[in-house]
N, CA, C and O atoms as a GROMACS GRO file, in nm:
protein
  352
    1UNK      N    1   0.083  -0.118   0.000
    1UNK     CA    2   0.000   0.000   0.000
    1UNK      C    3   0.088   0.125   0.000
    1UNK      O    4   0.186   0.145   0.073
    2UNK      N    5   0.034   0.210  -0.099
    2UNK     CA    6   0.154   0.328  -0.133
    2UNK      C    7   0.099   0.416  -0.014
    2UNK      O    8  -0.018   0.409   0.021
    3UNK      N    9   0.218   0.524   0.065
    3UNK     CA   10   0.149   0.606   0.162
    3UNK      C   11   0.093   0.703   0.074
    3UNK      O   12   0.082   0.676  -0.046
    4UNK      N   13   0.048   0.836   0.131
    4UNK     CA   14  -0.011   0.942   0.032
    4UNK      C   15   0.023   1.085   0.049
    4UNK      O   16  -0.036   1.153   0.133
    5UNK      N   17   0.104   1.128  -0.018
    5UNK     CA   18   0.218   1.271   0.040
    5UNK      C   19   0.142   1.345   0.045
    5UNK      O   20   0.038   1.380  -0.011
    6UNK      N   21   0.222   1.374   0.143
    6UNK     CA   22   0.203   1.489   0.261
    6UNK      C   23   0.180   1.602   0.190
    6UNK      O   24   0.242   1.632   0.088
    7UNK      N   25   0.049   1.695   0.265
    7UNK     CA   26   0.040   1.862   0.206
    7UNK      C   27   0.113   1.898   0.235
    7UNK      O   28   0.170   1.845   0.331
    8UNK      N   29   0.197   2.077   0.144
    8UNK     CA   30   0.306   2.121   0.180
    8UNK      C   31   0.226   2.203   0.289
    8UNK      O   32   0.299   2.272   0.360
    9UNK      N   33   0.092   2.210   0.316
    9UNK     CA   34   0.018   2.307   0.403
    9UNK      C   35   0.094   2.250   0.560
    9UNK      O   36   0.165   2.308   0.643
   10UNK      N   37   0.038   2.112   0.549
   10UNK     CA   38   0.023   2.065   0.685
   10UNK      C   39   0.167   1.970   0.731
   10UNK      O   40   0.150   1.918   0.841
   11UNK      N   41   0.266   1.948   0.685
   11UNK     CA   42   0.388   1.941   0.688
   11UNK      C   43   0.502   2.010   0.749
   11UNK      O   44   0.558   2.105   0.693
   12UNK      N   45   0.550   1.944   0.911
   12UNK     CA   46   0.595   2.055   0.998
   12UNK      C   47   0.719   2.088   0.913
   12UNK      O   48   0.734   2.209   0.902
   13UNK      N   49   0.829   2.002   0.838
   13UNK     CA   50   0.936   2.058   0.780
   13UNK      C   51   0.882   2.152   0.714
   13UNK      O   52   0.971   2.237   0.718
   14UNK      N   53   0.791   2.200   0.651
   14UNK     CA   54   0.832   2.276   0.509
   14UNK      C   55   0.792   2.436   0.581
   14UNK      O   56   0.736   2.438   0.690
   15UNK      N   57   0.825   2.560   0.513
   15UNK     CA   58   0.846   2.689   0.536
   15UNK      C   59   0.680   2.722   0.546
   15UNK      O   60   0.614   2.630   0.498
   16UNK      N   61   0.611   2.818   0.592
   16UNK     CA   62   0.490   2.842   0.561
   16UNK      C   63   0.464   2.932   0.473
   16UNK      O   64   0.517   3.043   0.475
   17UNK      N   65   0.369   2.890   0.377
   17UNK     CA   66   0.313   2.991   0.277
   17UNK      C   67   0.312   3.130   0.274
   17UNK      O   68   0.205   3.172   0.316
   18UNK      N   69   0.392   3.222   0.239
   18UNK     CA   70   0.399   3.343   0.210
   18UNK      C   71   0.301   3.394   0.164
   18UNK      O   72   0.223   3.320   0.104
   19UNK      N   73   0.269   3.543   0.174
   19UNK     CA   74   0.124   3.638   0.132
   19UNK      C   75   0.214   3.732   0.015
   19UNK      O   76   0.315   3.797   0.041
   20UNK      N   77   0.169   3.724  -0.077
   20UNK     CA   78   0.245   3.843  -0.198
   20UNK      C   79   0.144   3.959  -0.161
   20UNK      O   80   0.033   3.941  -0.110
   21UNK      N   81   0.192   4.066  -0.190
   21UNK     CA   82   0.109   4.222  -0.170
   21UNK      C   83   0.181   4.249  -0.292
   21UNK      O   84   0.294   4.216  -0.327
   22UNK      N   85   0.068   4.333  -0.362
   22UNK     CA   86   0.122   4.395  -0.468
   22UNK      C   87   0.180   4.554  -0.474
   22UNK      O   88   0.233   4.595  -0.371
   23UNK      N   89   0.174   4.624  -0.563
   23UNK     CA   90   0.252   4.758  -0.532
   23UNK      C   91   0.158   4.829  -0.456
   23UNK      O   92   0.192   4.851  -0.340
   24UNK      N   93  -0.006   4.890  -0.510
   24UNK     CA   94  -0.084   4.917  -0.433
   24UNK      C   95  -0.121   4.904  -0.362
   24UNK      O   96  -0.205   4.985  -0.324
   25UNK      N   97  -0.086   4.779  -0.277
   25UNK     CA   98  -0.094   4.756  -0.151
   25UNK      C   99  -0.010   4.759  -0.071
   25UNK      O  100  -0.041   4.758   0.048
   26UNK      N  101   0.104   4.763  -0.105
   26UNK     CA  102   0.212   4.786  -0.019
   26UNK      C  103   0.196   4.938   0.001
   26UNK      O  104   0.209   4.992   0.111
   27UNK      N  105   0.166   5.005  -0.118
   27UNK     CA  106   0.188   5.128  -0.096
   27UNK      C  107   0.095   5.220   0.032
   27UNK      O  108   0.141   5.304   0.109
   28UNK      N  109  -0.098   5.153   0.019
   28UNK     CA  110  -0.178   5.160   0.121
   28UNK      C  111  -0.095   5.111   0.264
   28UNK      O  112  -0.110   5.189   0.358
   29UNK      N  113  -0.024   5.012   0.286
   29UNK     CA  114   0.017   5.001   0.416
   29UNK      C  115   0.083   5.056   0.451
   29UNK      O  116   0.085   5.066   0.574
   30UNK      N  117   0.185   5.131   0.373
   30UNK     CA  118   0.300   5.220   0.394
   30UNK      C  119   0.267   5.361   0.421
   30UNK      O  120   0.338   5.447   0.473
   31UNK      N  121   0.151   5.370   0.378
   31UNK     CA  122   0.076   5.507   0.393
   31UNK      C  123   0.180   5.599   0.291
   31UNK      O  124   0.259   5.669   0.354
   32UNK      N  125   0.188   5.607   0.154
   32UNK     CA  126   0.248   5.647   0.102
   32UNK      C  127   0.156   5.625  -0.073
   32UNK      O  128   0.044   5.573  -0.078
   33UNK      N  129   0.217   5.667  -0.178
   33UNK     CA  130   0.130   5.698  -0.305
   33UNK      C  131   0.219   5.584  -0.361
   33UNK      O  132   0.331   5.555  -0.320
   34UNK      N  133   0.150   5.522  -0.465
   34UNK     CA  134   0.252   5.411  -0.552
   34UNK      C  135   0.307   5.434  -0.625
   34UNK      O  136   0.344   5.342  -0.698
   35UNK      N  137   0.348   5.569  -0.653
   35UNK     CA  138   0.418   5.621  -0.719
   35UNK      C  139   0.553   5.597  -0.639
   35UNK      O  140   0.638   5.537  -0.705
   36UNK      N  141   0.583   5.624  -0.537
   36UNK     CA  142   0.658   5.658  -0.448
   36UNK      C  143   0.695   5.537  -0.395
   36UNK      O  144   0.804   5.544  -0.338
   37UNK      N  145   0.629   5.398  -0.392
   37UNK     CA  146   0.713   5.289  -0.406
   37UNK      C  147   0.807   5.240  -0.554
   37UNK      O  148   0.899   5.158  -0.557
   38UNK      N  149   0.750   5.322  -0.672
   38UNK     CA  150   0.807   5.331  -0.784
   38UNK      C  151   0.939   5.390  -0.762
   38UNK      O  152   1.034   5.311  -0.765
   39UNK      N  153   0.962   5.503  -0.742
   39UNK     CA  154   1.090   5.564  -0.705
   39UNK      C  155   1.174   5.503  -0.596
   39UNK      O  156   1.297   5.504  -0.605
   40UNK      N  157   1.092   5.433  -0.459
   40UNK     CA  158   1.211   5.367  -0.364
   40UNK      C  159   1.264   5.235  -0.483
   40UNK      O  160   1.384   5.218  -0.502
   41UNK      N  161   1.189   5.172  -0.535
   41UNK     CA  162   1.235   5.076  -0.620
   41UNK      C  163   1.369   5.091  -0.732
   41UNK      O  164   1.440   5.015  -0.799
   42UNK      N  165   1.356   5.246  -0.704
   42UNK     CA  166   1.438   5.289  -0.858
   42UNK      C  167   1.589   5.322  -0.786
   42UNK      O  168   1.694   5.313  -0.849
   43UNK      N  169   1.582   5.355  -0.662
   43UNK     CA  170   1.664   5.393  -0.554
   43UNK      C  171   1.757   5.295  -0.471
   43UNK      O  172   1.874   5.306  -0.435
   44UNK      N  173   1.643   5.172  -0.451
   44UNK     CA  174   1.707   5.020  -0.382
   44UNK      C  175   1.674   5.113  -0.235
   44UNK      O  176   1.740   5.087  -0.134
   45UNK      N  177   1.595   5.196  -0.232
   45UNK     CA  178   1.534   5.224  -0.120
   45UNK      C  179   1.467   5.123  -0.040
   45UNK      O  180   1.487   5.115   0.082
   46UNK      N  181   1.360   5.019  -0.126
   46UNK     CA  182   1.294   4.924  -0.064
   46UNK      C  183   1.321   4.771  -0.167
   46UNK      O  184   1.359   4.768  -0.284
   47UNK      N  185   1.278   4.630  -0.057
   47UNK     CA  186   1.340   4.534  -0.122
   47UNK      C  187   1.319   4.508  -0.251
   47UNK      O  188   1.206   4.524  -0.297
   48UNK      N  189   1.389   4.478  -0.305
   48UNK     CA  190   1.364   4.426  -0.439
   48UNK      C  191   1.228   4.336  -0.482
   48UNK      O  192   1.230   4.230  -0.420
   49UNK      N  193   1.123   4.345  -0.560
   49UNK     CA  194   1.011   4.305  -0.534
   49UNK      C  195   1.047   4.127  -0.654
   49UNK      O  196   1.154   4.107  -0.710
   50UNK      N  197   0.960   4.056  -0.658
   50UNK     CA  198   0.917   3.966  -0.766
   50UNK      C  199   0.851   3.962  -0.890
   50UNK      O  200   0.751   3.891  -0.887
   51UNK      N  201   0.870   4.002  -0.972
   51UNK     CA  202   0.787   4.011  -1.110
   51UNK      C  203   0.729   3.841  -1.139
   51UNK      O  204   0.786   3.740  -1.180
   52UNK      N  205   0.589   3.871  -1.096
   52UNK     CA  206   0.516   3.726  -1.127
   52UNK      C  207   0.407   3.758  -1.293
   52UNK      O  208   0.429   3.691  -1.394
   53UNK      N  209   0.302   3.861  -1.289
   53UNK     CA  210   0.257   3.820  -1.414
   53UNK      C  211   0.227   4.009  -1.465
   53UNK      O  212   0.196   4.104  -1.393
   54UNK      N  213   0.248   4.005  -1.592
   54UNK     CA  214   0.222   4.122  -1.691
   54UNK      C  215   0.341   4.223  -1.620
   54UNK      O  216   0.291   4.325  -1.573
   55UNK      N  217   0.479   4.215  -1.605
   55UNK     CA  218   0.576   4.234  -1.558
   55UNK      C  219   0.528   4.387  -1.418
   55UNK      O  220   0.578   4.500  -1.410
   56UNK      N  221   0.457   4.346  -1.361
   56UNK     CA  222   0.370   4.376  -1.204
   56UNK      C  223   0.447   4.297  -1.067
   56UNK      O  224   0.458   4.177  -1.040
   57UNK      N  225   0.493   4.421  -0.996
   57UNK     CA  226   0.538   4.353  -0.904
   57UNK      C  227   0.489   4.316  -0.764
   57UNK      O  228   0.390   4.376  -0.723
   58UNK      N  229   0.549   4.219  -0.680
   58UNK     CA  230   0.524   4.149  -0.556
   58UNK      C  231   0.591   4.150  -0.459
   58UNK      O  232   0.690   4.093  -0.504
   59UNK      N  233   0.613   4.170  -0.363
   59UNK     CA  234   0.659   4.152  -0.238
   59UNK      C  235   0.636   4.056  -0.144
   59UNK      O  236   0.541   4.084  -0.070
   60UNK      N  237   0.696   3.942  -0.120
   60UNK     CA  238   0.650   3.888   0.028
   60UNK      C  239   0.606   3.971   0.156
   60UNK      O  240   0.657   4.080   0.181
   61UNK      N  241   0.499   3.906   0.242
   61UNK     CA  242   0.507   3.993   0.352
   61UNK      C  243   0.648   3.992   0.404
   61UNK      O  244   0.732   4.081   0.414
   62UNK      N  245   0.649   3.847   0.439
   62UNK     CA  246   0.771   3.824   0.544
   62UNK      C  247   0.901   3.931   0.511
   62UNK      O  248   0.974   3.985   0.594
   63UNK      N  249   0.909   3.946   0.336
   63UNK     CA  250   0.995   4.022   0.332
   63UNK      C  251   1.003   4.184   0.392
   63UNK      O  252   1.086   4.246   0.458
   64UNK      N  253   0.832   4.226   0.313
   64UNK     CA  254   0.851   4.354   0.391
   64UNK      C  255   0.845   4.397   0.520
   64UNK      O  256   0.841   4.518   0.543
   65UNK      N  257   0.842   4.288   0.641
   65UNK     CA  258   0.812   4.267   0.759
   65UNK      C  259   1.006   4.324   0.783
   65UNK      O  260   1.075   4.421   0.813
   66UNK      N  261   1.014   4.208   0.751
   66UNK     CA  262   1.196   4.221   0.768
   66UNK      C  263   1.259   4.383   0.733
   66UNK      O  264   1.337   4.444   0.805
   67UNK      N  265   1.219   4.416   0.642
   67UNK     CA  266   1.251   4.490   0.571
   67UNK      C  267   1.206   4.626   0.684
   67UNK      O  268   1.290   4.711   0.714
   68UNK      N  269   1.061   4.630   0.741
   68UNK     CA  270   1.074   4.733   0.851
   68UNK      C  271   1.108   4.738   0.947
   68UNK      O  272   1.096   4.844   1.008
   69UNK      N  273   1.198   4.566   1.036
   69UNK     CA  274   1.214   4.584   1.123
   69UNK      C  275   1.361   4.612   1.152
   69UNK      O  276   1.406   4.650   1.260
   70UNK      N  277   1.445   4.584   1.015
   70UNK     CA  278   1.561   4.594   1.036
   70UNK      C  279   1.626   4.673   0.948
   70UNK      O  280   1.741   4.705   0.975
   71UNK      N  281   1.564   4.720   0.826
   71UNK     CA  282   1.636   4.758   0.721
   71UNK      C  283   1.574   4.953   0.685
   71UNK      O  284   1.644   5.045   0.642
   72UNK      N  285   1.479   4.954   0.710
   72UNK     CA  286   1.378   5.074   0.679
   72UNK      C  287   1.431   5.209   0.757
   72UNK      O  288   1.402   5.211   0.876
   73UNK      N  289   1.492   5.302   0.715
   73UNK     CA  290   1.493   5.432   0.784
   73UNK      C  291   1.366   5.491   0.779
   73UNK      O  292   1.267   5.456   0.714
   74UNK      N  293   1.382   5.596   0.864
   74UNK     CA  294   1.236   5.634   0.887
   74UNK      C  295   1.187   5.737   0.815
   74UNK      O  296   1.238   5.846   0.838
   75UNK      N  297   1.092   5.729   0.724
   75UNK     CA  298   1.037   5.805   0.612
   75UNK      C  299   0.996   5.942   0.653
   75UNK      O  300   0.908   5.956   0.738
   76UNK      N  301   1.039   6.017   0.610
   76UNK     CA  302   1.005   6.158   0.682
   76UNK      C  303   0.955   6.223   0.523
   76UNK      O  304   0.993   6.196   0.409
   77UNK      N  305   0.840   6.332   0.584
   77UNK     CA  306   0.735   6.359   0.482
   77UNK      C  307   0.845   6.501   0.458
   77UNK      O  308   0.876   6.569   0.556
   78UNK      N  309   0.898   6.533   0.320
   78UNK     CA  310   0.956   6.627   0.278
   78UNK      C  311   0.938   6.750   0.361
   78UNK      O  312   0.836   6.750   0.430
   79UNK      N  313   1.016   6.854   0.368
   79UNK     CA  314   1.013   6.953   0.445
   79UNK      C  315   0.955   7.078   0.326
   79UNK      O  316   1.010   7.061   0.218
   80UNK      N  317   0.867   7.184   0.326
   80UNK     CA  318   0.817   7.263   0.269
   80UNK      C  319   0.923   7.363   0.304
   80UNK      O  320   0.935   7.410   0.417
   81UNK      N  321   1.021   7.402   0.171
   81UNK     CA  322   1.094   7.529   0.268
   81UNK      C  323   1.036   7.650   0.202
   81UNK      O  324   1.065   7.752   0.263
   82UNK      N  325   0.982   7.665   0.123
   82UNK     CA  326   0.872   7.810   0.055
   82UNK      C  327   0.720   7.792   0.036
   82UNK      O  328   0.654   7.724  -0.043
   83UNK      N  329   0.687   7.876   0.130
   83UNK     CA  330   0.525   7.899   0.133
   83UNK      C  331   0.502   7.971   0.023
   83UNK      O  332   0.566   8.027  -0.067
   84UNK      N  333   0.363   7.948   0.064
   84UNK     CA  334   0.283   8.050  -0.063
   84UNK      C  335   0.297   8.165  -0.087
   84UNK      O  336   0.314   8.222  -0.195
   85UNK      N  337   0.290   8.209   0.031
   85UNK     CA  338   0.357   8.369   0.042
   85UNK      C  339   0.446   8.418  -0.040
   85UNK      O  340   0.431   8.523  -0.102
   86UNK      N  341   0.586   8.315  -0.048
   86UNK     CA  342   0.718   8.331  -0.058
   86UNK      C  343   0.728   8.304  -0.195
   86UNK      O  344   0.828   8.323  -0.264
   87UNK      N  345   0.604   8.253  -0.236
   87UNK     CA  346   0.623   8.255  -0.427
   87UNK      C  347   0.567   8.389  -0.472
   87UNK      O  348   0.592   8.451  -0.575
   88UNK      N  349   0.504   8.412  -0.395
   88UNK     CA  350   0.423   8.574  -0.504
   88UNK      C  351   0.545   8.688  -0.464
   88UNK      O  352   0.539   8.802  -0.508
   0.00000   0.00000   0.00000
């Protein structure tokens, strides 16, 4: 009698299933515009993502988990140095 292999779900060796987030969603958690994960990408500001389909990218959580707990400086919202005033 053949045994019957094991799910990779329920299988204590194997790694657990990763969550992909895509750019717009990373970008909603980051509280930031997706544009602006476009540019950290262009920078190596943030991790390198996965190109899975219509060359659209992915992120593991686990990665971006890692990525804020050890790697992430802290995003500071640009400084305004000329008001409105100071243009007219």
């Amino acid at each position: 009698m053949k045994s019957k292999p094991t799910s990779l779900l329920r299988s204590p060796n194997t790694m657990p299933i990763q969550t992909l987030i895509d750019q717009k969603s990373l970008a909603r958690v980051l509280g930031v515009h997706s544009k602006t994960i476009s540019r950290w990408r262009s920078v190596g500001k943030i991790p390198q993502p996965f190109i899975l389909d219509a060359n659209r990218p992915y992120w593991s959580s686990q990665q971006i988990e890692r990525w804020q707990l050890y790697d992430r400086s802290p995003v500071q919202p640009q400084e305004h140095t000329q008001t409105l005033a100071d243009k007219v």
